[in-house]
VEXDREN-2710 file (C-alpha; in Angstrom, 1 decimal):
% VEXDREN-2710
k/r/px/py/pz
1/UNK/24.9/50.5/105.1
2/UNK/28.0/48.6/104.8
3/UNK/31.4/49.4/105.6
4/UNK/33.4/49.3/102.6
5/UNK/36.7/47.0/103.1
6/UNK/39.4/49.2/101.4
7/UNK/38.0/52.1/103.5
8/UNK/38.4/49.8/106.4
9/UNK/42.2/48.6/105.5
10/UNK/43.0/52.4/104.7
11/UNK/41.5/53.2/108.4
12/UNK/43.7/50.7/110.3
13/UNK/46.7/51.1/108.8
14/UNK/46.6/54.6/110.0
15/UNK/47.7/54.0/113.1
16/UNK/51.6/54.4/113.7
17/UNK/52.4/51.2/115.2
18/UNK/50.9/49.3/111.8
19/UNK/52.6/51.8/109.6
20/UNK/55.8/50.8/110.8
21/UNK/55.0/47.4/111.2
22/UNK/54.0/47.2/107.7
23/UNK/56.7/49.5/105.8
24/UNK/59.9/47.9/107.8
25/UNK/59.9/44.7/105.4
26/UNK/59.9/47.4/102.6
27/UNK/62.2/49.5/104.3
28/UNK/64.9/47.2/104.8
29/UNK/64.9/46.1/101.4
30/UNK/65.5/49.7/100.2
31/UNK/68.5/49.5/102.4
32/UNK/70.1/45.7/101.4
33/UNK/69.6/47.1/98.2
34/UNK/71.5/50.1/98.4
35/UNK/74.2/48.1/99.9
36/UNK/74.5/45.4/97.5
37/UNK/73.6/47.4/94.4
38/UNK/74.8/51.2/95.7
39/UNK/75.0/52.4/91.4
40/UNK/71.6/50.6/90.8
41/UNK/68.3/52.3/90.6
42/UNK/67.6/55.9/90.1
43/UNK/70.0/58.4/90.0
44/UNK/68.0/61.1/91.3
45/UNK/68.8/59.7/94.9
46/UNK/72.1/61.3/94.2
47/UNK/70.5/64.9/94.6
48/UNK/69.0/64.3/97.9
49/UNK/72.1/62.4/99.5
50/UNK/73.6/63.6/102.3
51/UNK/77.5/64.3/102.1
52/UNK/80.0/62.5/103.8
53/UNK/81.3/64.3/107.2
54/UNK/81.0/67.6/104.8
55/UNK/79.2/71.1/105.5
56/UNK/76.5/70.3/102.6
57/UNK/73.1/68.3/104.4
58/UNK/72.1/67.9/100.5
59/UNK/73.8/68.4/96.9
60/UNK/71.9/70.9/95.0
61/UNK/71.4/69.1/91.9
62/UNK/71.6/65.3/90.7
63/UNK/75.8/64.8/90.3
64/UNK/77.6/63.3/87.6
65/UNK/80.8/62.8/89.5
66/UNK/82.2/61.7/92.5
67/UNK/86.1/63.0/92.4
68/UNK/88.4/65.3/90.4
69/UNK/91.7/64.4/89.5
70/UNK/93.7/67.6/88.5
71/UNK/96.7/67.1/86.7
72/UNK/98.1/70.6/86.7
73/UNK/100.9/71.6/84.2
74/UNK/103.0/74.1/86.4
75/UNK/104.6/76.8/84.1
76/UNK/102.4/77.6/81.3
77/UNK/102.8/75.0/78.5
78/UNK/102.7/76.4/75.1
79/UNK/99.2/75.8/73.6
80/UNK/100.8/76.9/70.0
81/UNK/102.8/73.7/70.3
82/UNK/100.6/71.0/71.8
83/UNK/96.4/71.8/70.8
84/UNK/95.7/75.3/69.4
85/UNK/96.9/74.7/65.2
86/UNK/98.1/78.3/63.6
87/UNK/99.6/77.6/60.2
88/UNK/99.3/81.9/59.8
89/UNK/102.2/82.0/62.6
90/UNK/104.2/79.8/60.3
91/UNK/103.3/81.4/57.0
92/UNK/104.3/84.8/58.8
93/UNK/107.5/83.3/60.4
94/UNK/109.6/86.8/61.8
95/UNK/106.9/89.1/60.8
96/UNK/106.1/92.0/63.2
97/UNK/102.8/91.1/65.5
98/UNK/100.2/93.4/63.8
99/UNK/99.1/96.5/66.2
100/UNK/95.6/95.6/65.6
101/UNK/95.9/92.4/67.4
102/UNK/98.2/93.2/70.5
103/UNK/96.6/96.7/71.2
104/UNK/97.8/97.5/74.2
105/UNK/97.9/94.6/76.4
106/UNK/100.0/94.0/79.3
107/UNK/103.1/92.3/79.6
108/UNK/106.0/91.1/81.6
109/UNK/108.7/93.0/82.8
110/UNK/111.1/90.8/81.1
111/UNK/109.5/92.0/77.7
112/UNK/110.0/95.8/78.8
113/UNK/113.1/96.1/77.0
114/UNK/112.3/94.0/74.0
115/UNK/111.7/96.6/70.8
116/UNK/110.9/94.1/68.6
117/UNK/108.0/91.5/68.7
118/UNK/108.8/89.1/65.5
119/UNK/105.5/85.6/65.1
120/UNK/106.8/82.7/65.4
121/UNK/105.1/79.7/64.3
122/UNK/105.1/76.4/65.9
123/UNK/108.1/73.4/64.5
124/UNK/106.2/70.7/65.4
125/UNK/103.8/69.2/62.7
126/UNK/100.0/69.1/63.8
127/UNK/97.1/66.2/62.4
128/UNK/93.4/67.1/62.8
129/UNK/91.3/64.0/64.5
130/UNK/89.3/62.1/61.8
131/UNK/86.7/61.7/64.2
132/UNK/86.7/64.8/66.7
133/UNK/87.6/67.4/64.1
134/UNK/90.7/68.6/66.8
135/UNK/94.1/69.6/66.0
136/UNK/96.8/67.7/68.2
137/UNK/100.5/68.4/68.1
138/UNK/103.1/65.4/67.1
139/UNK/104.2/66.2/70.5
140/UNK/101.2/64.8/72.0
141/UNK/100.7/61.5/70.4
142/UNK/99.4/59.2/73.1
143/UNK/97.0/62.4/74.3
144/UNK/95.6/62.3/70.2
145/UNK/94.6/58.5/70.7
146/UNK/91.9/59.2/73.5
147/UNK/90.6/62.5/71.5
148/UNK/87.3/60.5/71.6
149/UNK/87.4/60.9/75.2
150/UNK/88.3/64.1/76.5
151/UNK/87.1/68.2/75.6
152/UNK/90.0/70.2/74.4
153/UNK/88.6/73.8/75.8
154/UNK/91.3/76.5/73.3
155/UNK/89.9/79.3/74.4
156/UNK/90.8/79.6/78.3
157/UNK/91.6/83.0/79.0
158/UNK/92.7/84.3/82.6
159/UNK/93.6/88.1/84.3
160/UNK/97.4/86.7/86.3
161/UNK/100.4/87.2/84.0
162/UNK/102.7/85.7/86.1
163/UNK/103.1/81.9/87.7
164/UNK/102.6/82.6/91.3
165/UNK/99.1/84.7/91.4
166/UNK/98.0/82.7/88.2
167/UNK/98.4/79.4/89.8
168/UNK/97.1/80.7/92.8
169/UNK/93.9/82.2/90.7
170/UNK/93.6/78.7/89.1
171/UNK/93.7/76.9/92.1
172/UNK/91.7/79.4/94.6
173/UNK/89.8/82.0/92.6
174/UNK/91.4/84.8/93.3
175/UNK/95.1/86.4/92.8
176/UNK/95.7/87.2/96.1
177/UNK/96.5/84.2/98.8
178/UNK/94.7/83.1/101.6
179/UNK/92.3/81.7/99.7
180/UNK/90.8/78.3/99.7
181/UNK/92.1/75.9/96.8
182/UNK/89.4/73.8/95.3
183/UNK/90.4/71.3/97.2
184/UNK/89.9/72.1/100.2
185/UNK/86.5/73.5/98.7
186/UNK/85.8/70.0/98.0
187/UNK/86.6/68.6/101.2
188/UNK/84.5/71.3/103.1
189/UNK/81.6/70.8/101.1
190/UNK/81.6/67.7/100.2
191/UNK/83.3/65.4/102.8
192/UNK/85.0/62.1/102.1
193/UNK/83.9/58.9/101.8
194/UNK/87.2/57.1/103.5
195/UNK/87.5/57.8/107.0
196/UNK/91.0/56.6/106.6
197/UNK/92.5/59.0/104.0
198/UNK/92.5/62.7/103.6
199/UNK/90.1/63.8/100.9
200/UNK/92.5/66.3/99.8
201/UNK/96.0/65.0/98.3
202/UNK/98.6/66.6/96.7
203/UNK/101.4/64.7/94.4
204/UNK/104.9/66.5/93.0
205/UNK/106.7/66.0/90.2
206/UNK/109.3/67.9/87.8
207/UNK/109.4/67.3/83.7
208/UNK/113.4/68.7/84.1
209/UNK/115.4/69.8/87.8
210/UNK/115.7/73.4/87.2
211/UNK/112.2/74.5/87.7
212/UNK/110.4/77.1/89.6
213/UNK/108.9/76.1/92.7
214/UNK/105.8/76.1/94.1
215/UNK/103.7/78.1/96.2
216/UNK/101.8/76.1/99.3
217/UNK/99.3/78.4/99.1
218/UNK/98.1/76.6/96.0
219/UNK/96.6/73.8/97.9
220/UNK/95.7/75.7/101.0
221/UNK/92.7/75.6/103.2
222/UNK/92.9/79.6/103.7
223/UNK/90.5/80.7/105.8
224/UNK/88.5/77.3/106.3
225/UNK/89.4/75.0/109.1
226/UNK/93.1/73.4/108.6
227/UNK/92.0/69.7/108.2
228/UNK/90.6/71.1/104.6
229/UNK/93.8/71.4/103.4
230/UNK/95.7/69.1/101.4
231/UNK/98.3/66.9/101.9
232/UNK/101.6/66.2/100.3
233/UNK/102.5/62.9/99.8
234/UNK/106.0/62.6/98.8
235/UNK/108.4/59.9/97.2
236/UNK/110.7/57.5/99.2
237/UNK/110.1/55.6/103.0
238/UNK/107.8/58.0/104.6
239/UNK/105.1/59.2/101.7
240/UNK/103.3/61.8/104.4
241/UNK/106.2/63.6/106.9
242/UNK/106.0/62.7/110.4
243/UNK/103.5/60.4/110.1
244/UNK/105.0/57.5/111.9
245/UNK/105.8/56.7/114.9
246/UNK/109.4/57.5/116.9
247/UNK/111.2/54.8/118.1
248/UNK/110.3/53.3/121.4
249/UNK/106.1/54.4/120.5
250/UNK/103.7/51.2/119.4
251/UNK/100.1/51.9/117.7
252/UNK/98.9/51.5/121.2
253/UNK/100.8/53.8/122.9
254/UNK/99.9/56.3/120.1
255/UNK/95.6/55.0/120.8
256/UNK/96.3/56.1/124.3
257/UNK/98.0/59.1/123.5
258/UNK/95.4/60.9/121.2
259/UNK/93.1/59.2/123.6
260/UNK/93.9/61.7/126.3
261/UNK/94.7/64.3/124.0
262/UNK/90.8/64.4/122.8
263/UNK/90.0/65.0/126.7
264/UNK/92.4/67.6/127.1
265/UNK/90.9/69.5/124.1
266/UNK/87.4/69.1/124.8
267/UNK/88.4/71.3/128.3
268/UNK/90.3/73.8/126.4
269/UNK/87.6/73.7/123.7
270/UNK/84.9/74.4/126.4
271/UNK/87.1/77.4/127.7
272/UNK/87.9/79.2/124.7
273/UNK/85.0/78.1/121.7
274/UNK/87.7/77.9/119.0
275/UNK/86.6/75.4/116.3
276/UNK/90.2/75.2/115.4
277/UNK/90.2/72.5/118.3
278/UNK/88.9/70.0/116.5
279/UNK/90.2/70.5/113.5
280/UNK/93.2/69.9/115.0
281/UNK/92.0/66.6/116.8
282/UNK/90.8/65.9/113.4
283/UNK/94.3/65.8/112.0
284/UNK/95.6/63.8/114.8
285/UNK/93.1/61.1/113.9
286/UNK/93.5/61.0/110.3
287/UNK/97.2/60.6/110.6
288/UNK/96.6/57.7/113.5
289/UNK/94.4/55.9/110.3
290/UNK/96.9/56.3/107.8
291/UNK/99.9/54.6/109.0
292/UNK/98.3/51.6/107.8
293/UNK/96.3/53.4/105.0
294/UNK/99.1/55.3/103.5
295/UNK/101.6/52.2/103.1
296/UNK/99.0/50.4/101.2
297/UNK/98.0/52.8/98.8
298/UNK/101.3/53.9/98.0
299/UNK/103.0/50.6/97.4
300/UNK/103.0/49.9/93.2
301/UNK/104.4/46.2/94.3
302/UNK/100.7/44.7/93.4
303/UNK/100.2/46.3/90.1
304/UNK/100.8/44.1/87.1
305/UNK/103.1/44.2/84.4
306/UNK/100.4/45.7/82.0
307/UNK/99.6/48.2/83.7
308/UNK/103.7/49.8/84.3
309/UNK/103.8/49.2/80.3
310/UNK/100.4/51.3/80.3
311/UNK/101.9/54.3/81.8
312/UNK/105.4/54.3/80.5
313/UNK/109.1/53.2/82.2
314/UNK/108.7/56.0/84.7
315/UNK/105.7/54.5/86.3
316/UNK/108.3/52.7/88.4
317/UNK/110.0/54.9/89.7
318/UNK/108.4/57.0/92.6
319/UNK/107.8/60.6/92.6
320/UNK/107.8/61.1/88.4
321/UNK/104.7/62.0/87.0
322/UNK/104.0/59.0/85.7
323/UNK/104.2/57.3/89.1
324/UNK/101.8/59.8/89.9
325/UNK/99.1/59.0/87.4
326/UNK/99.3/55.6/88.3
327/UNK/99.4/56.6/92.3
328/UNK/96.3/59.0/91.4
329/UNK/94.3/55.9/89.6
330/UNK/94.6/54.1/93.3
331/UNK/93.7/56.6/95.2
332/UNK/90.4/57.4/92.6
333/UNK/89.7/54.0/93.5
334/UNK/89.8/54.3/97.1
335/UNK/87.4/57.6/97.1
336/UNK/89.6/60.5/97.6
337/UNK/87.8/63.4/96.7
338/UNK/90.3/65.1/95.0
339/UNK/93.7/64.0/93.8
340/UNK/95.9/67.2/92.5
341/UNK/99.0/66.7/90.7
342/UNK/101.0/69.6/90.2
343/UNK/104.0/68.5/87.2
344/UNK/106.7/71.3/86.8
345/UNK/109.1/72.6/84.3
346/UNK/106.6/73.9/81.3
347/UNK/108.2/77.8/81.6
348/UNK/109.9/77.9/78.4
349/UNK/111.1/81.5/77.6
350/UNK/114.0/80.3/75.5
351/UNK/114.7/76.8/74.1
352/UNK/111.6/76.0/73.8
353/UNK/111.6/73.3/70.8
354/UNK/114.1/71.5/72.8
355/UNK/112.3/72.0/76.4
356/UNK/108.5/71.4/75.6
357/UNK/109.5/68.1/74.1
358/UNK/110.8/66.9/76.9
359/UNK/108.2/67.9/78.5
360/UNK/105.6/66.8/76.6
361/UNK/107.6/63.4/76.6
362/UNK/107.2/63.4/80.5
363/UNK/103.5/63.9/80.7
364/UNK/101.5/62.1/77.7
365/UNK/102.0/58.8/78.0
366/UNK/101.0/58.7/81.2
367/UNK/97.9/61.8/81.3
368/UNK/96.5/59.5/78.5
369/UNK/97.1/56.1/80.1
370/UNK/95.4/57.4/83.6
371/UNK/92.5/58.2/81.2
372/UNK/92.4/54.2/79.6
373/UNK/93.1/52.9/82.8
374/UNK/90.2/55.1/84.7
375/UNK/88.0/54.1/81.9
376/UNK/88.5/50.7/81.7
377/UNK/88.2/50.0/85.7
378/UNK/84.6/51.7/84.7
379/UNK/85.5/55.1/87.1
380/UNK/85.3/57.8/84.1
381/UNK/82.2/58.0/84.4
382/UNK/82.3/59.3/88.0
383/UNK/85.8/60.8/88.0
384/UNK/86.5/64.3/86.2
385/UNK/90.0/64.4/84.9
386/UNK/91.6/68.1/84.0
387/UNK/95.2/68.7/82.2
388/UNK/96.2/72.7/82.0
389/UNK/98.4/75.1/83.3
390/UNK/97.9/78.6/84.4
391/UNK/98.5/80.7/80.8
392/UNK/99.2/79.8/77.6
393/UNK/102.4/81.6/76.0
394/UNK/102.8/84.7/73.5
395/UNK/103.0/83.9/69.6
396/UNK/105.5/86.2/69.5
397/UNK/109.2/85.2/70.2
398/UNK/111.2/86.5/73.7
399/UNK/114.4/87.4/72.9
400/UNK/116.7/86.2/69.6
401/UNK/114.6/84.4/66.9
402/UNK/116.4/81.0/65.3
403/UNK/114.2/77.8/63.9
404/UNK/116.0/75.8/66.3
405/UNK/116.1/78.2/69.5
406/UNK/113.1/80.9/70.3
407/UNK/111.1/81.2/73.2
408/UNK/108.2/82.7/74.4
409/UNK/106.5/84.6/77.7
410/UNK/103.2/84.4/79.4
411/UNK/100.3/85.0/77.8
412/UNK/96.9/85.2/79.7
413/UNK/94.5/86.0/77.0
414/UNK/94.5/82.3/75.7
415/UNK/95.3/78.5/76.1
416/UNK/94.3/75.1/76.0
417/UNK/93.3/73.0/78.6
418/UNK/91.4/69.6/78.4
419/UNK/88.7/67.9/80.5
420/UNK/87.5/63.8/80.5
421/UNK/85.1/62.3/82.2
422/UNK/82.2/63.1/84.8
423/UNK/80.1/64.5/82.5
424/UNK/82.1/66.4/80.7
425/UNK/81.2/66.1/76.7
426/UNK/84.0/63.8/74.7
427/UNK/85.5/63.9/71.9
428/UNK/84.6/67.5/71.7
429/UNK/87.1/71.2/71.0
430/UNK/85.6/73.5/72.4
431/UNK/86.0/77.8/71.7
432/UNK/88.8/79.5/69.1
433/UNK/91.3/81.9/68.8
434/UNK/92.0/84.7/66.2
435/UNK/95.0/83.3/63.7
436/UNK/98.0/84.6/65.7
437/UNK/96.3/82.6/69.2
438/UNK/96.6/86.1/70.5
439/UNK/92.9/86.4/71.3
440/UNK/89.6/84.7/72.0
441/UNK/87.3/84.9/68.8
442/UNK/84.7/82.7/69.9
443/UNK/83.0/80.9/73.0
444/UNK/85.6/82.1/75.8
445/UNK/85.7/80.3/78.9
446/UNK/87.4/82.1/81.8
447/UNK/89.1/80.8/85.1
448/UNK/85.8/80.9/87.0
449/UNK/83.6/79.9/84.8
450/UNK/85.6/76.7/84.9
451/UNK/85.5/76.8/88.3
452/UNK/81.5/76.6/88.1
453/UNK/81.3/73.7/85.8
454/UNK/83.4/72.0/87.8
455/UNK/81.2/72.8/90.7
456/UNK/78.0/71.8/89.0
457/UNK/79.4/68.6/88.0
458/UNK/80.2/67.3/91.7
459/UNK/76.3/68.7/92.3
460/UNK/77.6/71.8/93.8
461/UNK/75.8/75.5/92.7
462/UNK/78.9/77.2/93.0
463/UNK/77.0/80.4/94.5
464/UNK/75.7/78.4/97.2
465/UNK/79.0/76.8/98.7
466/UNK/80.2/79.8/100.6
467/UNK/81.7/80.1/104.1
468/UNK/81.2/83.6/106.1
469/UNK/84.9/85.4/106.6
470/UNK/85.7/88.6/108.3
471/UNK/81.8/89.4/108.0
472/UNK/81.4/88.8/104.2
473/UNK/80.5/85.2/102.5
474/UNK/83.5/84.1/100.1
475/UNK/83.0/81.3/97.6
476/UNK/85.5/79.4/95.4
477/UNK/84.5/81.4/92.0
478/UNK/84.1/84.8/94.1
479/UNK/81.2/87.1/92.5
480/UNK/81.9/85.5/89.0
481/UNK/81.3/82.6/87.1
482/UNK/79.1/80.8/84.9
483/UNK/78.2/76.7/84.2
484/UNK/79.4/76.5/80.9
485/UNK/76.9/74.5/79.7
486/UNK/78.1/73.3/76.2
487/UNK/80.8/71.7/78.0
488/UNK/78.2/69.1/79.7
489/UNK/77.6/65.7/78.2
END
C-alpha cells in the first residue's frame, strides 16, 4: 500500500530540529512586526502581555489603556456650582433644609454651633449640552466644549468628611494612612515602560496662595517597596531634589559610585534578606537615568506657539496648573504610568462666588486643552484622564447667607467628578441626586467602585492585585468594590 504524502510531510516535520527550522522564518516576522506595527493586529495580545519590570506575569483581561492621568481638585470643589444643575436650591433660596432630607447625617465640627441650616442655590447660570443632555456651569466653559468626550459621574458619594482622610481614601482606599496610593499600585503591578523615568510622578499646583496643604501620604508607597512611590517634580532649576550632581562629581564619577554601591549591597543583601535593598539600588539607578531624562521632559522650550495658546497664558509659567497639563501631556507621551496632579485651593467655606471662580478660571482651560491635545496626538484612546476632588460641598450655607457672600462645608454624600478616555464611555452623565444634591437618588458610584473600573480598565481585576502585609493580603479597593460597568465604552 502506499504511503500517503501529507502523512509523510506531517511525520518529518515532527522532529524538533525541522520544527524550528521551519517556524523561525514565521517567527521572526511575528516579531519585526510587533516592532514596526506594535498597535497593529489583534488586541487580544494585550491580555496575555507580560508587564513591564511589574509584579503581574499577565494582565487579567484584554486592556483598554495604558496610563492614568489624575488631575485631582484638592479641597472639595462645589459640584452645585460647576456640573450637578438644582434650580429647587434657587427657587427655595434661605429656606430651612427639610428634616426629611438631612436626617441625621454627620457633620463638621465647624457646623456644631450653627442653629440654622438656610438652601442656597447656585449664582452662576447653567446650559444643558445639545448633544450629551449634561448640565455644565458658566464657570466651566472650556470643560462644556469637550462634553462629547468625557463622563460626568454626579453621583460620587464617599464615607471621609474631612480633606486629610478623604484625600487619603481617594488616593489609597482606605481613611487611615499607610496605605498604598494608586500609584504606586500601578507601578507595582504594572511596571513601566521607560527605564529612564519613574512610573509614578507627582505635579503641584495652587488655584490661590492660602491653601491647605497636602499630605505625602497621598502619593505614598505604604507598605510596598519605596521605589513604588511617587515622585515630586517641582518648578524652577532642579525639577526632582537632589537629583544632580555636587560640584567637583562628573556622570562618571557618579557610574563608578553606584557601581560599587551595587556590590556593597548585594553583601549586605545576602546577610540580612531585606528586599528593601534593592529597592533602594533601584532608586539610585533611576535617579542616575534621569539627570538627562528629567531636563528633557521638563523643558516647554520646544513646544510651539499653538499649543501655549491651547492651554492658556499660565502654560508658561512653571509650577501653575496649566504648566502641569501641558507637563503631564509630555510625560503621557513618554509612557509614565501614571501622572497625578494634585491643584489646590477648592475649600470654599465662605466667599465662595468669588473663590470658585477663580478657581474654576485656573483649571478649565487647561483640564480641557490636555483632553484636545491628548486626543489629537491620538493618546485618548490609551490614556484615562480623571478631574474630581475628594467631596462635594453642602447645599446649605456655612455661616451668614448674602447673594454675593455664602459658603458651604463638606459634604460626602455627593459630587461630580468626570472621566475621558481609555475606555471610559463619552459624552455620557452618569447617576443623580435628589433636588437639594443632598443625596444619591439613582445609580451611585462610591470611592471603590471607582477604584475598580479604573483597575479593570488598565486590565487589572482589582481583587487580584494584592500584596501580603502583616499576614493578611491588602488590595487598593480593600474588601469593596465593584466595575461599574455602565461607565465602559
Amino acid at each position: 500500500m502506499p504511503i500517503n504524502p501529507d502523512i509523510q510531510k506531517a511525520e518529518y516535520l515532527k522532529t524538533r530540529r525541522e520544527f524550528l527550522r521551519t517556524t523561525t522564518k514565521g517567527l521572526g516576522a511575528l516579531a519585526m512586526g510587533s516592532l514596526m506595527f506594535p498597535s497593529t493586529g489583534n488586541t487580544q495580545h494585550l491580555a496575555k502581555a507580560v508587564p513591564e519590570n511589574g509584579l503581574l506575569q499577565q494582565l487579567h483581561h484584554v486592556p483598554t489603556a495604558k496610563r492614568v492621568i489624575y488631575l485631582f481638585q484638592s479641597g472639595g470643589p462645589s459640584q452645585i456650582e460647576l456640573f450637578d444643575h438644582k434650580p429647587e436650591l434657587n427657587k427655595r433660596w434661605g429656606e430651612e433644609i427639610p428634616d426629611s432630607v438631612r436626617g441625621n447625617q454627620r457633620i463638621t465640627g465647624m457646623l456644631a454651633a450653627q442653629s440654622s441650616f438656610p438652601l442656597v442655590g447656585s449664582v452662576y447660570d447653567f446650559y444643558q449640552h445639545p448633544k450629551t443632555g449634561g448640565y455644565f456651569s458658566s464657570l466651566v466653559p472650556n470643560i462644556a466644549n469637550i462634553a462629547e468626550d468625557i463622563c460626568v459621574v454626579n453621583s460620587m458619594y464617599t464615607e471621609a468628611i474631612n480633606h486629610e482622610p478623604a484625600i487619603v481614601f481617594m488616593q489609597t482606599g482606605s481613611q487611615q494612612t499607610g496605605r498604598p496610593s494608586m500609584g504606586a499600585w500601578m507601578s507595582y503591578g504594572l511596571g513601566s515602560p521607560n527605564e529612564n523615568l519613574p512610573a509614578f510622578i507627582v505635579l503641584l499646583s495652587k488655584g490661590k496662595p492660602d491653601t491647605q496643604n497636602l499630605n505625602m501620604q497621598a502619593w505614598s508607597n505604604g507598605f510596598l517597596p519605596s521605589h513604588h512611590q511617587g515622585v515630586q517634580f517641582r518648578s524652577g532649576y532642579d525639577p526632582v531634589l537632589y537629583l544632580s550632581n555636587p560640584d567637583g562629581i562628573d556622570r562618571a564619577s557618579r557610574r563608578r559610585e553606584l557601581d560599587y554601591l551595587k556590590q556593597l549591597e548585594a553583601e549586605q543583601k545576602s546577610a540580612w534578606g531585606d528586599p528593601e535593598f534593592d529597592s533602594k539600588l533601584s532608586q539610585y539607578e533611576m535617579a542616575y537615568r534621569m539627570q538627562t531624562s528629567v531636563p528633557e521632559v521638563t523643558d516647554l522650550s520646544d513646544e510651539p506657539d499653538y499649543i501655549f495658546d491651547l492651554y492658556g497664558p499660565d502654560a508658561r509659567i512653571p509650577g501653575t496648573y496649566a504648566a502641569n497639563c501641558l507637563l503631564a501631556r509630555r510625560l503621557a507621551e513618554r509612557d509614565v504610568r501614571f501622572i497625578q496632579l494634585y491643584h489646590m485651593g477648592w475649600d470654599q467655606h465662605g466667599n465662595l462666588p468669588n473663590d470658585i471662580k477663580r478657581m474654576a478660571r485656573s483649571s478649565d482651560q487647561a483640564s480641557a486643552a490636555l483632553i484636545t491635545d491628548l486626543k489629537q496626538r491620538g493618546l485618548l484612546d490609551d490614556t484615562i484622564v480623571v478631574w474630581g476632588g475628594e467631596f462635594g460641598r453642602t447645599s446649605f450655607s456655612q455661616g451668614r447667607l448674602r447673594k454675593d457672600n455664602y459658603g458651604r462645608d463638606h459634604h460626602p454624600r455627593c459630587f461630580s467628578m468626570w472621566m475621558a478616555g481609555g475606555g471610559f464611555k463619552p459624552g455620557m452623565s452618569y447617576g443623580q441626586t435628589d433636588d437639594f444634591s443632598y443625596n444619591v437618588a439613582k445609580n451611585g458610584v462610591h470611592i471603590h467602585d471607582f477604584q475598580a473600573t479604573l483597575l479593570h480598565l488598565l486590565g487589572i481585576d482589582h481583587e487580584r492585585l494584592t500584596f501580603k502585609h502583616q499576614g493578611r493580603r491588602y488590595r487598593l479597593t480593600d474588601v469593596h468594590g465593584h466595575v461599574v460597568k455602565d461607565l465602559l465604552a
